[in-house]
N, C-alpha and C positions, 0 to 999 in steps of 0.2 A: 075660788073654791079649791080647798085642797084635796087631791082625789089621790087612790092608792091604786097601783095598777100591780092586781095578785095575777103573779104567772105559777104554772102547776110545769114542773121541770119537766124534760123527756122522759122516756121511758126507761126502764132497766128491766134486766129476765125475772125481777119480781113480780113486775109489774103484768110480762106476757104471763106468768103462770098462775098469778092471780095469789100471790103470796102477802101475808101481811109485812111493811117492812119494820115498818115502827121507826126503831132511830137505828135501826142496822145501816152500816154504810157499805150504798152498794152504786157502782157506779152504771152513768147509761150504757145501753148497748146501742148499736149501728141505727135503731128505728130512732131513739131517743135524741140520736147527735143530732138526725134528718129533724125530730122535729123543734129543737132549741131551735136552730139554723132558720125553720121557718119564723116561727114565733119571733124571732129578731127582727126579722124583715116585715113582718106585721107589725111589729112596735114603732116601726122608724115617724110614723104618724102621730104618736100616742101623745109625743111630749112631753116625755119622761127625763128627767134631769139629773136622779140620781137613783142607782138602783143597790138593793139592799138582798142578801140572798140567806136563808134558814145554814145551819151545818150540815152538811153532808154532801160527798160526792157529786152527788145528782143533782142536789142544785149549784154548788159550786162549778160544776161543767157549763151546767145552763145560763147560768150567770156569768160567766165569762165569754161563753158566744154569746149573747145577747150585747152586754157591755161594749164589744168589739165592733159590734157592728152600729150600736150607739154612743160611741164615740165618747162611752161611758167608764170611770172605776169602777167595780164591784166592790162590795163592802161585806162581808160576811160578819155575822151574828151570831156568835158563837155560843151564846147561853139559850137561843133560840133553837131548840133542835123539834124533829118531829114529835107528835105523841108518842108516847112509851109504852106498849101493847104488852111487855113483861116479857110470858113464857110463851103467848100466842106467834112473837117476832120468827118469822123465818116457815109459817106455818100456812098453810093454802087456806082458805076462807073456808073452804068446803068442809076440809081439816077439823076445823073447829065448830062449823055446824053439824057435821055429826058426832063428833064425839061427846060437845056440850049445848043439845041443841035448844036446851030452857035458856042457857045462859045468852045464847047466840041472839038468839029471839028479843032479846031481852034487850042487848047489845044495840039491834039494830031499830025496836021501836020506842026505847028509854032508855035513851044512849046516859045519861048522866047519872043512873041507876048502879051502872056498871064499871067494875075496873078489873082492866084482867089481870089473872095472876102476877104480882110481882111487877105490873103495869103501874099507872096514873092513871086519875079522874081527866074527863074531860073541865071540870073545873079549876084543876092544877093547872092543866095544860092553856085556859082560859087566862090565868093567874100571870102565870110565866107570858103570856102571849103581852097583858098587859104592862108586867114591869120591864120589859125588851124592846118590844116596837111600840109601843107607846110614846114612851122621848121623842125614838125617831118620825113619829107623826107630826108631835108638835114644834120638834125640831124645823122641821119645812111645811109647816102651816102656808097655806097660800098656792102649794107646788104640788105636779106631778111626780110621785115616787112611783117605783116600781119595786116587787117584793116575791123573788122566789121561793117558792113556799108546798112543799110535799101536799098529799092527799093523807089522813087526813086534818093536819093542819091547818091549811087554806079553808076548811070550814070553820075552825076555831077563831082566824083570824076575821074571817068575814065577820062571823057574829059580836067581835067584836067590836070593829068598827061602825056594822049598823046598828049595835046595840040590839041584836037580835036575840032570841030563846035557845041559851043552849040547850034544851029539850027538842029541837027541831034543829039540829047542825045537821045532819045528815038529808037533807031535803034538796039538794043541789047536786047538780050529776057532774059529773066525774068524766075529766078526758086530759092526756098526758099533753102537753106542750101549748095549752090551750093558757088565753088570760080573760081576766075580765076588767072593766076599770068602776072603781066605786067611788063615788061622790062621798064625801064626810056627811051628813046630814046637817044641814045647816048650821056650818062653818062653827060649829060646837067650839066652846069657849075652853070647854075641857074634855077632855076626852073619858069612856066610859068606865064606870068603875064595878069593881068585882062585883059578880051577879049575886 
């Protein structure tokens, strides 16, 4: 059974102030190194073989404690970045629930409805998710990988490995340094294509 093991990077001072990052690169802080370091020592079980990490600082740190301690390369994905959140990037959540609180709304219960200023769809972001790590799936059919992967990417990526609704990406909570391991759904001959 080929299974993907999505890791959600530490944390960064975006992340304590509750900031969107988008594809800003911003690297962890002090809580964030604490919890890659955990999450490493969590994985050493996992049976992870090769691990693969999104661009940007945060997961590139994370990826590399993790890696070290799994006696792993890191591989980074360079055409693989977070969603692209536009003019929202660098802006408190709150920020933009009051200034655009229709859009906000909108944002969070028909997420695929929306793209923010100068941002991408989550269906772009779905797009790119499939022409990037996709290879790398069927690349190691059979194996554990692991996959560092921002918030909210890791739900883009989920869905589409379970071939889930992106109209419901946002249904899974959210916590920094945290993983989870997902089974391919019946060792699929191919992998999912554009929704």
């Amino acid at each position: 059974m080929t299974r993907v093991v999505l890791i959600r990077p530490g944390s960064t001072d975006y992340d304590e102030q509750n900031r969107i990052q988008g594809t800003l690169d911003v690297p962890l802080n002090a809580r964030g190194l604490d919890e890659a370091a955990r999450a490493a020592e969590e994985l050493r079980a996992a049976g992870v073989v090769a691990l693969y990490c999104c661009a940007g600082e945060s997961c590139w740190e994370s990826a590399r404690t993790i890696a070290k301690t799994l006696g792993l390369r890191p591989r980074k994905l360079d055409k693989l970045h977070n969603l692209n959140h536009g003019l929202w990037q660098g802006l408190q959540a709150e920020e933009v629930r009051r200034k655009h609180p229709r859009v906000y709304r909108q944002w969070c219960e028909t997420p695929t409805t929306v793209c923010p200023p100068s941002g991408e769809t989550i269906a772009d972001a779905h797009e790119r998710v499939r022409q990037v790590f996709g290879p790398v799936v069927k690349r190691n059919r059979g194996k554990t990988i692991g996959l560092v992967v921002p918030r909210p990417l890791d739900d883009v990526v989920r869905c589409f490995l379970l071939q889930g609704d992106l109209a419901r990406v946002w249904e899974h909570p959210e916590s920094n340094g945290r993983w989870e391991s997902i089974e391919l759904p019946g060792e699929q001959a191919s992998l999912p294509k554009q929704p």
